[in-house]
C-alpha positions as CSV (number, residue, x, y, z in Angstrom):
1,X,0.0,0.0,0.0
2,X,2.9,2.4,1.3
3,X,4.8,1.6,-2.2
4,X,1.6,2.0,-4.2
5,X,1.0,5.5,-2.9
6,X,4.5,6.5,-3.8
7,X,4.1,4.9,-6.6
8,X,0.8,7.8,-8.4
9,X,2.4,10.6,-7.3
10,X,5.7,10.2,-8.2
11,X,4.6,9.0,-11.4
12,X,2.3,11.7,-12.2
13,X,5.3,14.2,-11.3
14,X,7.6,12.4,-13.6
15,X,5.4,12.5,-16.8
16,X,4.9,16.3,-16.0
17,X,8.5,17.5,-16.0
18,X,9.2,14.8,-19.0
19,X,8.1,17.9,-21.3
20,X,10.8,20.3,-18.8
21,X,13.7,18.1,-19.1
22,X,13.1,18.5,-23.3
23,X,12.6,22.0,-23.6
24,X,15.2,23.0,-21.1
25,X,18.1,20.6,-23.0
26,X,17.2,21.7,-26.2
27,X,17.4,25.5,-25.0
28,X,20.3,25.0,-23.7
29,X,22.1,22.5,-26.3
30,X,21.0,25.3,-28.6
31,X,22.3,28.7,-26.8
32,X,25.8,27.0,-26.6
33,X,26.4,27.0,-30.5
34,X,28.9,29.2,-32.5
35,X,27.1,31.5,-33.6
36,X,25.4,30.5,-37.5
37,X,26.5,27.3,-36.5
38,X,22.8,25.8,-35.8
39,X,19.3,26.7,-37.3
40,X,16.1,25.7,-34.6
41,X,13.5,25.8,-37.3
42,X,15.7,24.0,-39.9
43,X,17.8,21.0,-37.8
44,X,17.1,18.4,-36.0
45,X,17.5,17.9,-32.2
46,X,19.9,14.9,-32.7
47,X,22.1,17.5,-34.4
48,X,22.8,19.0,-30.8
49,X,23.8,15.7,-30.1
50,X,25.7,15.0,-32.9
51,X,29.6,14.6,-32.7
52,X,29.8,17.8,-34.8
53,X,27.8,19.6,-32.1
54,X,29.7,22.3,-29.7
55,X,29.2,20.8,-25.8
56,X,26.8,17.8,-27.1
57,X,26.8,16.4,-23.7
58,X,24.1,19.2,-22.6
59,X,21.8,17.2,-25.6
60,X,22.7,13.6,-24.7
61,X,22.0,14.3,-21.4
62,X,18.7,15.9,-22.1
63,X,17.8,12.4,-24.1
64,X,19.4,10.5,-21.2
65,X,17.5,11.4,-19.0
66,X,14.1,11.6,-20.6
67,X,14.2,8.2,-21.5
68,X,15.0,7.2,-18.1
69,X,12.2,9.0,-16.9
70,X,9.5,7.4,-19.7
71,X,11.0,4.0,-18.6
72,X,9.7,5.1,-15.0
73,X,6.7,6.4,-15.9
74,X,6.0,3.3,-18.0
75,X,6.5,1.2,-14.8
76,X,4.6,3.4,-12.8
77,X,1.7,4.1,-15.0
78,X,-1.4,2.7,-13.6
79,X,-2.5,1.6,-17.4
80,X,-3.4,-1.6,-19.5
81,X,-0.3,-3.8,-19.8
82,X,0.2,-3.7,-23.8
83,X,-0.1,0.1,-23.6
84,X,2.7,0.4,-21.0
85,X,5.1,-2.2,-22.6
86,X,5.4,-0.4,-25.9
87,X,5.6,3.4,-24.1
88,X,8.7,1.3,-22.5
89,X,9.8,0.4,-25.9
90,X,10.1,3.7,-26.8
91,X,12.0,4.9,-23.7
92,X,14.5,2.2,-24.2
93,X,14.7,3.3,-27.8
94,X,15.3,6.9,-26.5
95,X,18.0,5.8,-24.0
96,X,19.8,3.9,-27.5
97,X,19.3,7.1,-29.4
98,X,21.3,9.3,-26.6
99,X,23.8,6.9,-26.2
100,X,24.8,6.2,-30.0
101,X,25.2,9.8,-31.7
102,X,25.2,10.9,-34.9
103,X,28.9,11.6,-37.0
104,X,29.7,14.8,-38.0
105,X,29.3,14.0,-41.9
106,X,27.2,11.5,-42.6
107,X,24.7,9.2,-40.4
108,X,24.5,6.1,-38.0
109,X,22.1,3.6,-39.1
110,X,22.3,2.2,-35.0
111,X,20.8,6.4,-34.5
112,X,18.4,6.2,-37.1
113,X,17.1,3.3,-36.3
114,X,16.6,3.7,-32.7
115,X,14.8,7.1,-33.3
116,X,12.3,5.1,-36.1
117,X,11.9,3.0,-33.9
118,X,11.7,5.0,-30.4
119,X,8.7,7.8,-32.7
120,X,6.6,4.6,-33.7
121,X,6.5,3.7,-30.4
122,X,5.6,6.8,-28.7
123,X,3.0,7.2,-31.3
124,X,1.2,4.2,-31.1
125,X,1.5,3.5,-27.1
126,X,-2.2,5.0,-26.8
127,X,-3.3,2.3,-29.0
128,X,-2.7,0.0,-26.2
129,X,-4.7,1.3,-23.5
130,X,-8.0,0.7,-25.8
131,X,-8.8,-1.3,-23.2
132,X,-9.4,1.1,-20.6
133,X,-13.2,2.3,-21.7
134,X,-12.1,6.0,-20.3
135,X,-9.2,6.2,-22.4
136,X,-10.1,4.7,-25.7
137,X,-11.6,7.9,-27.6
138,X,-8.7,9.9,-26.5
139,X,-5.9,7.5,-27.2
140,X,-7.3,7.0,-30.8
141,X,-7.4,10.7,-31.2
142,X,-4.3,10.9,-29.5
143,X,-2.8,8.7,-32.0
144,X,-4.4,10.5,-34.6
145,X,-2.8,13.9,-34.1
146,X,0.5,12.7,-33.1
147,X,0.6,10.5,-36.4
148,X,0.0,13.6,-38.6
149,X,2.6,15.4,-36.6
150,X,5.0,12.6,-37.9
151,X,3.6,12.7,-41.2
152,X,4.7,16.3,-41.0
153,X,8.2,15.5,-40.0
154,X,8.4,12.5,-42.2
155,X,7.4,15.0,-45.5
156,X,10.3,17.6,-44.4
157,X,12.8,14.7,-43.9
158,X,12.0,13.5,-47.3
159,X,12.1,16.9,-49.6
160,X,14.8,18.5,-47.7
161,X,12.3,20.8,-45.8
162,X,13.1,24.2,-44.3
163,X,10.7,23.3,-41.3
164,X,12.8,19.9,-40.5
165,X,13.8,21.1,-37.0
166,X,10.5,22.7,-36.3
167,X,8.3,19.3,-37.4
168,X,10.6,17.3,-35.0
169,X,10.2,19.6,-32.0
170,X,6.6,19.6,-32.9
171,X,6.6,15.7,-33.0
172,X,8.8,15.8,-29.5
173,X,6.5,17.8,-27.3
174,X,3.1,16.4,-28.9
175,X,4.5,12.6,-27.8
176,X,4.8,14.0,-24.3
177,X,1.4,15.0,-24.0
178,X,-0.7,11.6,-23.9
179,X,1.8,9.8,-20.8
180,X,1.0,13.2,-18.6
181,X,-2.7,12.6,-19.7
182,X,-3.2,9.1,-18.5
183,X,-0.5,9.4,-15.4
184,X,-3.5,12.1,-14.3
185,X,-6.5,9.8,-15.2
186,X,-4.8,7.0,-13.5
187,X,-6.0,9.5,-10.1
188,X,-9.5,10.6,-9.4
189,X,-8.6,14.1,-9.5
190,X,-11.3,16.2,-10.8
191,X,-11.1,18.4,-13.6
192,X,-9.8,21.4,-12.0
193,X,-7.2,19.9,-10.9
194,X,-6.3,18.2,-14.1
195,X,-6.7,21.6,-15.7
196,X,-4.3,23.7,-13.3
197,X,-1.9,20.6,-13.9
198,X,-2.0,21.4,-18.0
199,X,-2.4,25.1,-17.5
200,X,1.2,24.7,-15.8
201,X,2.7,23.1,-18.9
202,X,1.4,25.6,-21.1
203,X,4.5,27.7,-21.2
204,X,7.1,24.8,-22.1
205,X,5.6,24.4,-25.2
206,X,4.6,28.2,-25.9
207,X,7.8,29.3,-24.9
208,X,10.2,27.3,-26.9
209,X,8.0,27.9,-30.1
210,X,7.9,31.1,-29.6
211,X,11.9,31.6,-29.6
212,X,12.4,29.6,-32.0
213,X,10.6,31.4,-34.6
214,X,11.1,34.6,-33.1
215,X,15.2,33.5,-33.3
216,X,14.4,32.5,-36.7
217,X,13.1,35.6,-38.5
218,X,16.3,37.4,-37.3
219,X,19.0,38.9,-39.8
220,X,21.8,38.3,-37.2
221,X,24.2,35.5,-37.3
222,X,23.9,34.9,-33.9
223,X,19.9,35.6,-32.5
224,X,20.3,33.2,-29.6
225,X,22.7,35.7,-28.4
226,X,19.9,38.6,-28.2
227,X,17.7,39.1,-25.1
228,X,14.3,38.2,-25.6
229,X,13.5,42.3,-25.0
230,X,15.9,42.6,-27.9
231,X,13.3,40.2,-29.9
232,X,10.2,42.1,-28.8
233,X,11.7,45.2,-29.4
234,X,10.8,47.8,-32.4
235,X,13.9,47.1,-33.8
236,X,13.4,43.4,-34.3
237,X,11.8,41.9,-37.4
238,X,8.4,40.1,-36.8
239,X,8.5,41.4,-33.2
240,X,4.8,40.2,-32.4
241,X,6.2,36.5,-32.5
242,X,7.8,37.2,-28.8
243,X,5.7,39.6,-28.1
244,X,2.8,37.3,-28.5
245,X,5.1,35.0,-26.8
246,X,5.9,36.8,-23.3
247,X,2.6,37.8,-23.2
248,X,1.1,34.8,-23.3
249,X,3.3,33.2,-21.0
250,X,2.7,35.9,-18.7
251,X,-0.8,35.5,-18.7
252,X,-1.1,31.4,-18.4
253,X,1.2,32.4,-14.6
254,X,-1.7,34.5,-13.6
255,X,-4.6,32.3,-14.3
256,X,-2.3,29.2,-12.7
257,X,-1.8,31.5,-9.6
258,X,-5.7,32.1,-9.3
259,X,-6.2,28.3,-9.3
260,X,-3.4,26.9,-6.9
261,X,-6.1,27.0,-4.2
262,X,-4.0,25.1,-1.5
263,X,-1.1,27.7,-1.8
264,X,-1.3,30.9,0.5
265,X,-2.8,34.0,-0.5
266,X,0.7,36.0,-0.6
267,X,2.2,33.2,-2.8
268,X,-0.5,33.4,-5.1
269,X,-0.7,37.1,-5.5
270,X,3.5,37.1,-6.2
271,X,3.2,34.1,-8.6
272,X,0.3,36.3,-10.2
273,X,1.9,39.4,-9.9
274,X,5.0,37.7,-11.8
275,X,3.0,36.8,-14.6
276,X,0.8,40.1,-14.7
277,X,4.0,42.1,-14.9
278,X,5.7,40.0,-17.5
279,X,2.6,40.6,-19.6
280,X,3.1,44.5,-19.0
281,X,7.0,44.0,-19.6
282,X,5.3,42.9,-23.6
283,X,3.2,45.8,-24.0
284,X,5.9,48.5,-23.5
285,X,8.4,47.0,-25.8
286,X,12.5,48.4,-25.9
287,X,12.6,50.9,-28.6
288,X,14.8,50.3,-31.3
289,X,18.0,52.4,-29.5
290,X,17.7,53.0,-25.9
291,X,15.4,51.5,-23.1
292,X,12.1,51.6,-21.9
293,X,11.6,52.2,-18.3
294,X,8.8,51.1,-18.0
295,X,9.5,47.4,-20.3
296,X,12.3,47.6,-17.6
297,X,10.7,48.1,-14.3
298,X,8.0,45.7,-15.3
299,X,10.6,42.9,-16.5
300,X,12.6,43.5,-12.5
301,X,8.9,43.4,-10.7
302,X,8.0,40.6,-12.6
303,X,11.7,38.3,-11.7
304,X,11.0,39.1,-8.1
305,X,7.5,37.5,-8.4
306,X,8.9,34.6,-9.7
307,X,11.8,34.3,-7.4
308,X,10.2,34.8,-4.0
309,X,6.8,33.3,-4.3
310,X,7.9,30.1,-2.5
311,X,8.5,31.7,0.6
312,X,4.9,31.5,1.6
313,X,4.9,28.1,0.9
314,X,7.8,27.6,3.0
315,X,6.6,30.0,5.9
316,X,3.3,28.1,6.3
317,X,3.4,25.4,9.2
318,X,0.8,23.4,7.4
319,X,3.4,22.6,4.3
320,X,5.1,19.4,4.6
321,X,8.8,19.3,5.2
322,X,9.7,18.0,1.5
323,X,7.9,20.9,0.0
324,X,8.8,23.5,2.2
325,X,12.6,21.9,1.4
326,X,12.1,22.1,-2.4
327,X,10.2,25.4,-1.7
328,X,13.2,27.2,0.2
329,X,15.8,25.5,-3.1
330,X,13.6,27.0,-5.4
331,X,14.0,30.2,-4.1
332,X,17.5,29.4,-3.8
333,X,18.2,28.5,-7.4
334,X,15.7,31.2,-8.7
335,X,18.3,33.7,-7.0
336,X,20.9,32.2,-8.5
337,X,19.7,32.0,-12.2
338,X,19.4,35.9,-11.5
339,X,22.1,36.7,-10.5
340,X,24.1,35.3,-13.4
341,X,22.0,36.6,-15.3
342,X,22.4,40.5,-13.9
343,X,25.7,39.9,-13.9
344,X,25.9,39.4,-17.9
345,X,23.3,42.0,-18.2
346,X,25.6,44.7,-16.4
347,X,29.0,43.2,-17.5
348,X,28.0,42.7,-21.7
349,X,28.9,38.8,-20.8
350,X,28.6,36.2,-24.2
351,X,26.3,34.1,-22.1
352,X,23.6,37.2,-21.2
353,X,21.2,35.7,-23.7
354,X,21.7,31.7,-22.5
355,X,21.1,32.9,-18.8
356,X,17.8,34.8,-19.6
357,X,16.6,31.8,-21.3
358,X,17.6,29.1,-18.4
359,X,16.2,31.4,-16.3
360,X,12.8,32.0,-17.8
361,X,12.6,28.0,-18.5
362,X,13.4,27.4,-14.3
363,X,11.1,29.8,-13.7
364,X,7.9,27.8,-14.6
365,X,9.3,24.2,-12.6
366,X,8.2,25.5,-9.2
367,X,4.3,26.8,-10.1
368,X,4.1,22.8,-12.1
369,X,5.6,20.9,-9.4
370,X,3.1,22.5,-6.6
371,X,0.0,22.2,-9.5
372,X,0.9,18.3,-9.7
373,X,1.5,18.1,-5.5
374,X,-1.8,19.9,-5.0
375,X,-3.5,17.7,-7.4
376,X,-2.5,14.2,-6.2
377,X,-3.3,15.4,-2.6
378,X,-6.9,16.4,-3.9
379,X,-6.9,12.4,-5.3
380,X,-5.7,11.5,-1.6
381,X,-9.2,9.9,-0.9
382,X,-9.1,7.2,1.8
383,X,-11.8,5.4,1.0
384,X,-10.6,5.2,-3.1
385,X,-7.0,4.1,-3.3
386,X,-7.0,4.3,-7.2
387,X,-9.5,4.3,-10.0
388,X,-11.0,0.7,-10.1
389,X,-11.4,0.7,-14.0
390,X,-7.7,1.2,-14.4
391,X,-6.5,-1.0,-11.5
392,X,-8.1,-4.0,-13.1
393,X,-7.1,-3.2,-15.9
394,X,-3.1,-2.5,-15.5
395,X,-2.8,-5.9,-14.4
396,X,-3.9,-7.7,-17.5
């Protein structure tokens, strides 16, 4: 009983940072590049871990590690059998991937066909909980729109495609989708829940979009190099692709603040506040030469929000010592994220535009972890241990 209830949660919280560990690797396997060495929109993610890739470890890691978390959340998964097997398949496939790169001219047919191999699994996993009578329209959907996402990719690979690297990010995040999905209907947790849970992931996948085609439509030789004001700016070309970008971001913060209903009032309001103010920070965009104040002011009201919005978990005797713990080490490594990243900002550092990005990519981790916590303790029902339809079922 004691392992099973580890078991949920720590399953659930696995399959939500699954999508964290991917766009945080590939942000930082890309801001490490020479400068024109590496196109987002045009090459692939396995090029960051090619042998031809400047500090491919950051990308092999990345793919380390997110197999080895799919294997665990293929174990862990309260799910039909078949369904869970093949999702397993394609973890061990990823973990092959990682661990056999690709040459710097030329590829490795042990690569290629680990990745063919790892893509049909993750796409046809859902196709094995048909099973489960709560799952079944949505895996088939599922399967449907991931499919034309690798129909997509397959059609770029084929022709030589501009949008190569683009289709296969596309592909990436999509397949990460359905595991978080089931790891949540494996608990009764109500739809709120489920919702705040999603509304939490929203900015891994708008944000890495986002700066990737906002990177893209740049002149410069080097764009990852630029700030993202500098991409939102009136000087920037297409400038309402990160504008759209921030603000959104900003604005999926505020309405995950309003819902974390088991988090105090003061955490809310900064977690909120953060995200209101990064919104403001994209409607008073840098002017071409000089700064905005007020862009300014909003951007350094909205990094404290997001830096000291723990504390009230971690002042609150009601919070469990593990969460007041990770509570007090997000703060922590929120602090120091910013100040590496002043420190390029005041100093003209070459890494000023890799620390914005790692920090804006940390700074969502904390609001999803405490979504995920509140919703598995909303499932903590002690009369219910797990959903009966998929207990029966994960057995078979």
């Amino acid at each position: 009983m004691i392992a099973h209830r580890l078991r949920g949660p720590l399953t659930l919280l696995l399959a939500a940072v699954a999508p964290v560990v991917l766009v945080v690797g590939v942000l930082l396997a890309q801001a490490v590049q020479r400068p024109g060495g590496y196109t987002p929109l045009r090459q692939t993610v396995s090029t960051l871990a090619g042998r031809g890739a400047d500090d491919r470890w950051i990308m092999t890691a990345g793919l380390l590690a997110l197999g080895l978390i799919y294997l665990a959340v293929a174990a862990g998964l309260c799910a039909p059998r078949p369904g869970r097997w093949i999702l397993g398949v394609g973890a061990l496939a990823l973990v092959v991937v990682s661990l056999s790169p690709q040459p710097a001219h030329g590829s490795s047919a042990v690569h290629m066909t680990a990745m063919a191999l790892g893509c049909a699994a993750f796409t046809l996993w859902p196709l094995g909980l048909l099973r489960a009578p709560h799952l079944r329209a949505g895996s088939l959907v599922m399967t449907g729109v991931v499919a034309a996402t690798v129909v997509w990719l397959c059609a770029q690979a084929w022709t030589d495609g501009t949008w190569l690297g683009a289709a296969e990010r596309t592909v990436l995040l999509a397949q990460t989708a359905w595991p978080l999905r089931v790891a949540l209907g494996a608990r009764p947790l109500g739809a709120s829940a489920r919702w705040t849970v999603l509304l939490a992931l929203v900015p891994f996948v708008v944000f890495p979009v986002g700066l990737v085609a906002a990177q893209s439509a740049q002149p410069t030789p080097d764009p990852s190099a630029m700030s993202l004001s500098a991409l939102e700016s009136l000087g920037a070309v297409d400038r309402w692709i990160m504008t759209t970008t921030v603000l959104a971001v900003g604005l999926t913060y505020v309405a995950v603040a309003a819902r974390l209903h088991h988090v105090p009032r003061v955490g809310r309001v900064l977690l909120g506040a953060g995200g209101g103010f990064l919104a403001l920070a994209a409607l008073f965009p840098q002017p071409a030469q000089g700064t905005s104040w007020p862009h300014m002011m909003a951007g350094g009201l909205a990094w404290a929000g997001f830096a000291t919005w723990p504390l009230a978990l971690a002042a609150v005797p009601t919070t469990g010592p593990v969460l007041r713990r990770g509570s007090l080490l997000a703060v922590a490594v929120m602090g120091t994220l910013l100040a590496w990243f002043t420190v390029q900002l005041v100093a003209g550092g070459t890494w000023y535009g890799v620390s914005q990005r790692v920090t804006v990519a940390a700074m969502g981790i904390w609001p999803l972890v405490v979504a995920v916590h509140g919703a598995d303790r909303r499932a903590r029902v002690p009369s219910v241990a797990v959903d009966p339809r998929t207990a029966a079922l994960s057995a078979r």
